[in-house]
PLY file of the C-alpha trace (Angstrom):
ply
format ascii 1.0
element vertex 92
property float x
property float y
property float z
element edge 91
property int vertex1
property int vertex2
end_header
6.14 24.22 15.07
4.72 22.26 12.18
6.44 19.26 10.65
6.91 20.76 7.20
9.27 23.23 8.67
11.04 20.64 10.16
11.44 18.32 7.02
10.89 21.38 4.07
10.97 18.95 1.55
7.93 17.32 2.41
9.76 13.35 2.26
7.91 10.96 4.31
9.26 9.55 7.11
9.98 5.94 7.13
7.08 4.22 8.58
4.85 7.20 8.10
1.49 7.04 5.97
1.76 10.35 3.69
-1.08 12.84 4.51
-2.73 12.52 1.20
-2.85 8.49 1.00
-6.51 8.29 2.68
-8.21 10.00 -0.53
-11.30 8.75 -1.56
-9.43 7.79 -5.11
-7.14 5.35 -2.90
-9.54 3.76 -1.73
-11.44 3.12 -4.88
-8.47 1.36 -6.14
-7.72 -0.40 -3.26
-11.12 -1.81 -3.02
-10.76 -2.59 -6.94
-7.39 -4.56 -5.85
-9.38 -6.62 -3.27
-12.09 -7.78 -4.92
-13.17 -10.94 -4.93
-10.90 -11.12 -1.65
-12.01 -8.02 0.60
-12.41 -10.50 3.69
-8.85 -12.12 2.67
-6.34 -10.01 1.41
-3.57 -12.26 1.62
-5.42 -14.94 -1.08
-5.70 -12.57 -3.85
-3.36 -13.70 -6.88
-2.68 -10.14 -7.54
-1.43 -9.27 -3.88
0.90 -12.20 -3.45
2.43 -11.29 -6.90
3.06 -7.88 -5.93
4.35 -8.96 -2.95
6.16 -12.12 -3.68
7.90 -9.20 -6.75
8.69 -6.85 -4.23
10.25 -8.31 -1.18
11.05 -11.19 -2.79
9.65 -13.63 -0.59
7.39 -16.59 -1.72
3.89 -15.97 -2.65
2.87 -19.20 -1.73
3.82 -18.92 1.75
2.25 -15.76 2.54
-0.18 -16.52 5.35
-2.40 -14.52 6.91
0.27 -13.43 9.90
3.18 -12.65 7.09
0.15 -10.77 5.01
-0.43 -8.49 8.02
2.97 -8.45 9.27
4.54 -7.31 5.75
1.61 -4.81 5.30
2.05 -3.03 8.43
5.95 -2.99 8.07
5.64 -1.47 4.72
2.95 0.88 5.25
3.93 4.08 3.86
5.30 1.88 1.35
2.32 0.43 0.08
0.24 3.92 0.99
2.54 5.62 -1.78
1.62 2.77 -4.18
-2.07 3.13 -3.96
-1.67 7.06 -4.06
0.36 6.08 -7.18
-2.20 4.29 -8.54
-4.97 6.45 -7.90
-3.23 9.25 -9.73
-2.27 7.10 -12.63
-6.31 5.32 -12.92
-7.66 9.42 -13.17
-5.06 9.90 -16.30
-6.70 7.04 -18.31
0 1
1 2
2 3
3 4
4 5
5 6
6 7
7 8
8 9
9 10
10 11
11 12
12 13
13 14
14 15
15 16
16 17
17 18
18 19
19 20
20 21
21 22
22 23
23 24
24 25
25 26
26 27
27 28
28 29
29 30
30 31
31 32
32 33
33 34
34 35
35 36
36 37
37 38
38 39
39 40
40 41
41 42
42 43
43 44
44 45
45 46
46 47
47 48
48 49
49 50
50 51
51 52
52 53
53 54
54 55
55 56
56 57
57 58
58 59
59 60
60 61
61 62
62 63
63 64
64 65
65 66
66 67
67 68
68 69
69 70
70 71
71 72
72 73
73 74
74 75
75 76
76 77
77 78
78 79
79 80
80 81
81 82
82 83
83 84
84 85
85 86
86 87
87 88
88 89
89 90
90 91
């Protein structure tokens, strides 16, 4: 029994990185997001915005540890945003 007959909408479940989120396109725009910070993340300007706008915590204590912590938590989260992205960066 598959999981799509089991949840026919296709929703992701919380937690759960969407099939489709490990495109090559993703990852083009993720590595676009990092750069100038592919070895730290969690010191980009543009992350800690997003971040600090999202969960509302402050940017300016996001430390490596709460970087990690917050991406893991929000995984599928952040999986749908880059899928989002991706999709949205082809239409231009």
């Amino acid at each position: 029994m598959s999981g799509r007959e089991n949840n026919p909408a296709g929703e992701v479940e919380p937690g759960r990185v969407p099939p489709q989120a490990g495109s090559a396109s993703t990852f083009r725009i993720l590595w676009s997001l990092l750069k100038g910070y592919r070895l730290q993340p969690w010191r980009s300007p543009y992350l800690r915005w997003r971040i600090e706008t999202w969960s509302g915590m402050e940017a300016a204590g996001i430390t490596p540890r709460v970087f990690l912590k917050f991406s893991w938590q929000h995984r599928a989260d952040l999986a749908r945003y880059l899928k989002w992205a991706a999709e949205n960066s082809r239409s231009r």
